[in-house]
LUMTIKE-342225 format. One record per residue: x, y, z of N, C-alpha, C in turn. Coordinates in steps of 0.1 Angstrom, whole numbers, padded with zeros to 4 digits, always signed. Example, Ala and Ser with C-alpha at 12.3 -4.5 7.8 and 13.67 -1.06 7.14 Angstrom:
! LUMTIKE-342225
+0132-0057+0078+0123-0045+0078+0132-0033+0078 +0128-0022+0071+0137-0011+0071+0129+0000+0079 
//
This chain:
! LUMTIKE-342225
-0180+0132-0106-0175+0127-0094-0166+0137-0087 -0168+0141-0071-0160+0148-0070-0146+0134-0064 -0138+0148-0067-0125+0140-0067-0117+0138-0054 -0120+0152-0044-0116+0156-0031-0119+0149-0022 -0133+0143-0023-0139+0132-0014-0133+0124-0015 -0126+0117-0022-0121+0103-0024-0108+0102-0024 -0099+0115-0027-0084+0115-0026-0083+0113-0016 -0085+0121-0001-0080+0122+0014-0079+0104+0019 -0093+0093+0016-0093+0082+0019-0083+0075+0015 -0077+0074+0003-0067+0067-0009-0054+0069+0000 -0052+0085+0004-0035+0090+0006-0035+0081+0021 -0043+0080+0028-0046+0077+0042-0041+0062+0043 -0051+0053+0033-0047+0041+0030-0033+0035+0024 -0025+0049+0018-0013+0046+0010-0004+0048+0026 -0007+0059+0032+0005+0060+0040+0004+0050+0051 -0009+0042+0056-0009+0030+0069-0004+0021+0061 -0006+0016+0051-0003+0002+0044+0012+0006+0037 +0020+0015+0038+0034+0020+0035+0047+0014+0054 +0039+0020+0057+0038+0024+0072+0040+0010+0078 +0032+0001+0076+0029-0016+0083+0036-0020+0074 +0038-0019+0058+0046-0029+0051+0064-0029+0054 +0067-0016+0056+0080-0013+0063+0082-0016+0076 +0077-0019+0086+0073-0021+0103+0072-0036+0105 +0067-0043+0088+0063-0058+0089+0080-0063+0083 +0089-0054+0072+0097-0061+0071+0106-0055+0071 +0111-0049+0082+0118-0042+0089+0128-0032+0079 +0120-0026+0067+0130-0023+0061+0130-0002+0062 +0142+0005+0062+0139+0016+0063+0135+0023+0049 +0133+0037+0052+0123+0042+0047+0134+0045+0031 +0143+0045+0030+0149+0047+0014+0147+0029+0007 +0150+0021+0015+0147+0008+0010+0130+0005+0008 +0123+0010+0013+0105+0009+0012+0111+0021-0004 +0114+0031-0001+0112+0040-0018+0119+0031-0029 +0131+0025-0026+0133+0020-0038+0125+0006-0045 +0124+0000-0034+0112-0010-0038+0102-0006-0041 +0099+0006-0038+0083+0011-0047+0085+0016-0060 +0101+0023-0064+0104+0023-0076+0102+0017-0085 +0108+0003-0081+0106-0007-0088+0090-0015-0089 +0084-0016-0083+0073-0024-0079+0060-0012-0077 +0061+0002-0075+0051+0011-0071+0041+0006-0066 +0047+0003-0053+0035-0004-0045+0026+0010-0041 +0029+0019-0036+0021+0034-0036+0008+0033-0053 +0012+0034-0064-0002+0029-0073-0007+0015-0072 -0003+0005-0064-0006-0008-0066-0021-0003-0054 -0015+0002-0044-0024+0008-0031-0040+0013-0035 -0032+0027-0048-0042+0032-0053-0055+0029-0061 -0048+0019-0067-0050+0010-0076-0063+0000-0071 -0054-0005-0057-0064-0018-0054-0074-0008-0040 -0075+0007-0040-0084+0013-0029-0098+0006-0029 -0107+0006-0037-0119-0005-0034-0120-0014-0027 -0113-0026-0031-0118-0037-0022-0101-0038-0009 -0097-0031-0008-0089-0031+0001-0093-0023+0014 -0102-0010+0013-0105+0001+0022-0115-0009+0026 -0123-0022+0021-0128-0032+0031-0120-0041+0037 -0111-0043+0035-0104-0059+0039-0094-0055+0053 -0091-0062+0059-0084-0059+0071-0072-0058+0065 -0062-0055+0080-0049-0051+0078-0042-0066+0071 -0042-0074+0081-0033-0086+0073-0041-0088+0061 -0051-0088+0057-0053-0091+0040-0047-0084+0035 -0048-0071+0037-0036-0065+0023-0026-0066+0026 -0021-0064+0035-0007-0070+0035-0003-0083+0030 -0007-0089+0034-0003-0106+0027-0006-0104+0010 -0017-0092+0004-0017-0092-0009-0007-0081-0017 -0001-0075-0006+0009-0064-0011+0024-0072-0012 +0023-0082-0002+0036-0089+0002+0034-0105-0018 +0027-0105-0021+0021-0116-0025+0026-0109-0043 +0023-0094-0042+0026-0087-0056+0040-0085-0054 +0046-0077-0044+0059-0076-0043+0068-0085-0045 +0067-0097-0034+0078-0105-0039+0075-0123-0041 +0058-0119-0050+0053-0129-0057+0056-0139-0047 +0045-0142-0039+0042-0152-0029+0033-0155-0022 
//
């Protein structure tokens, strides 16, 4: 598998869905890193790239919002 092909999509996906989840709850950018600390929503991203690089914006978000603060 090359690996190059599929990295550039993943980082693109990490940084819009970083990007909207901080924008959606108004939090700045050291409070988005420490909750990723905790929670690494950045591998959750990576993690869920398959069926997420289909699903629209509010799906993942409501499924990023639903892991984070279980809801």
């Amino acid at each position: 598998m090359n690996y190059k092909k599929i990295i550039d999509p993943i980082v693109f996906l990490q940084a819009h869905f970083a990007r909207a989840f901080i924008v959606r709850h108004g939090l700045t950018i050291q409070e988005f890193l420490a909750l990723d600390k905790d929670k690494d929503i950045i591998g959750f991203l990576r993690i869920g790239y398959e069926p997420f690089h289909l699903t629209g914006d509010e799906g993942v978000l409501e499924a990023l919002d639903a892991y984070v603060y279980g809801s």
